[in-house]
C-alpha positions in Angstrom: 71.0 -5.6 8.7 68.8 -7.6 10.9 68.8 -11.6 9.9 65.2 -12.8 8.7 63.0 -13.6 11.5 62.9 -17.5 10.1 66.6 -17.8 10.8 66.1 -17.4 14.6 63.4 -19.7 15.2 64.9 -22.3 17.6 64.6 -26.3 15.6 62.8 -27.1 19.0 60.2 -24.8 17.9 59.5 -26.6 14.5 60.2 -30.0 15.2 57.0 -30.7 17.5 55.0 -28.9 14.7 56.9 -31.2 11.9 56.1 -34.1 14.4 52.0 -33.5 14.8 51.5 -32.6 11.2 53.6 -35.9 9.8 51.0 -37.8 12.5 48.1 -36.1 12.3 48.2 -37.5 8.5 49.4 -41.1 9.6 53.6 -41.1 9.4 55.6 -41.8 11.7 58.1 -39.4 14.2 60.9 -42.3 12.5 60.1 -41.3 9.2 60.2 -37.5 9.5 63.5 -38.0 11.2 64.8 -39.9 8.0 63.7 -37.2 5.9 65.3 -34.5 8.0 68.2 -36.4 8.7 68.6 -37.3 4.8 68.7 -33.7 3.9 71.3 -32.5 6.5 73.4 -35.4 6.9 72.5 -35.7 10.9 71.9 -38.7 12.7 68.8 -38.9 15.2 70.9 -38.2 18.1 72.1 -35.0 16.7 68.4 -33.8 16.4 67.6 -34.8 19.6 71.2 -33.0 21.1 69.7 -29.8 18.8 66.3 -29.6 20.2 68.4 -29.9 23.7 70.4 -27.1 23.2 67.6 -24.9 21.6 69.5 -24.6 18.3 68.1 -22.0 15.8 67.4 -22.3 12.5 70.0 -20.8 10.9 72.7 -22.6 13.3 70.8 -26.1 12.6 71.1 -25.6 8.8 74.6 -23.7 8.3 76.6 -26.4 10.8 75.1 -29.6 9.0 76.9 -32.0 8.6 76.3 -32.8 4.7 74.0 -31.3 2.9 72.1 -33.9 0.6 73.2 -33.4 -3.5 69.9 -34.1 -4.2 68.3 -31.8 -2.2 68.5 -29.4 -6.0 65.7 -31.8 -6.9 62.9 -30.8 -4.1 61.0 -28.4 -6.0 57.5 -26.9 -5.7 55.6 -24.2 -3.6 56.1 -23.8 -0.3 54.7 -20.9 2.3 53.4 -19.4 -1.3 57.3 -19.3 -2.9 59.0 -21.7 -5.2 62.0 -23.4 -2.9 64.0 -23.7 -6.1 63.7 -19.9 -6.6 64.4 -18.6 -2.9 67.6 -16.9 -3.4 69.1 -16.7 0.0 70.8 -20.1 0.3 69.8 -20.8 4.7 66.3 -19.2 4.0 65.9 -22.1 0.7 67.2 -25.1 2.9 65.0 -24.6 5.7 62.2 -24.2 3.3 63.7 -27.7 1.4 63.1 -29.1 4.8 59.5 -27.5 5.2 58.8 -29.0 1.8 59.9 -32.5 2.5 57.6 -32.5 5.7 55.1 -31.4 3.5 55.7 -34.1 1.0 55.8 -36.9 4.2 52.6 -35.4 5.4 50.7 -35.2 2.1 51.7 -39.5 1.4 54.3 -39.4 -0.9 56.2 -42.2 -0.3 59.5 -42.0 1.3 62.0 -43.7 -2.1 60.0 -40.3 -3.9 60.7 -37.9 -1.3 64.3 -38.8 -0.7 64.7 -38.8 -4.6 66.0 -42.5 -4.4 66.2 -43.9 -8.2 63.3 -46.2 -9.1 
């Protein structure tokens, strides 16, 4: 069975997008690289090394290093599904992370969408 076409879409392909759609709305490259680094337990070096090596999706995802606990908390509609419902776990975090760029990009502020207590 062939993997979804999602899982083979190198990180260096989405991060530039991630990057101009967080700035196009006023955030910073910094802060999208907290949010992405918060929900895979990666530190900015190991996204750069990533977008280096031409990493895919499912590769990025599947050898993080700690997946955030409270990543069960993102919830909403993204790409016209509900990430909480998505079934296949790689497919629902890389659409936790589409949703958290989302979030950055729409002003939520960072303590919300790294579900820090208030």
């Amino acid at each position: 069975m062939k993997p979804p076409r999602i899982y083979t879409i190198p990180f260096a392909g989405v991060y530039p997008l991630y990057v101009s759609k967080v700035e196009n709305k006023g955030r910073t490259q910094g802060e999208l690289d907290e949010v992405v680094c918060w929900l895979t337990g990666y530190k900015k070096s190991d996204l750069e090394d990533h977008i280096k090596r031409g990493t895919i999706l499912e590769r990025f995802i599947s050898s993080a290093p700690k997946m955030n606990p409270n990543r069960s908390l993102i919830a909403g509609v993204i790409c016209g599904m509900r990430v909480e419902n998505i079934e296949d776990p790689i497919t629902r975090e890389i659409r936790y992370m589409d949703k958290l760029v989302d979030e950055l990009a729409k002003g939520k502020p960072l303590d919300k969408i790294l579900r820090k207590e208030s």
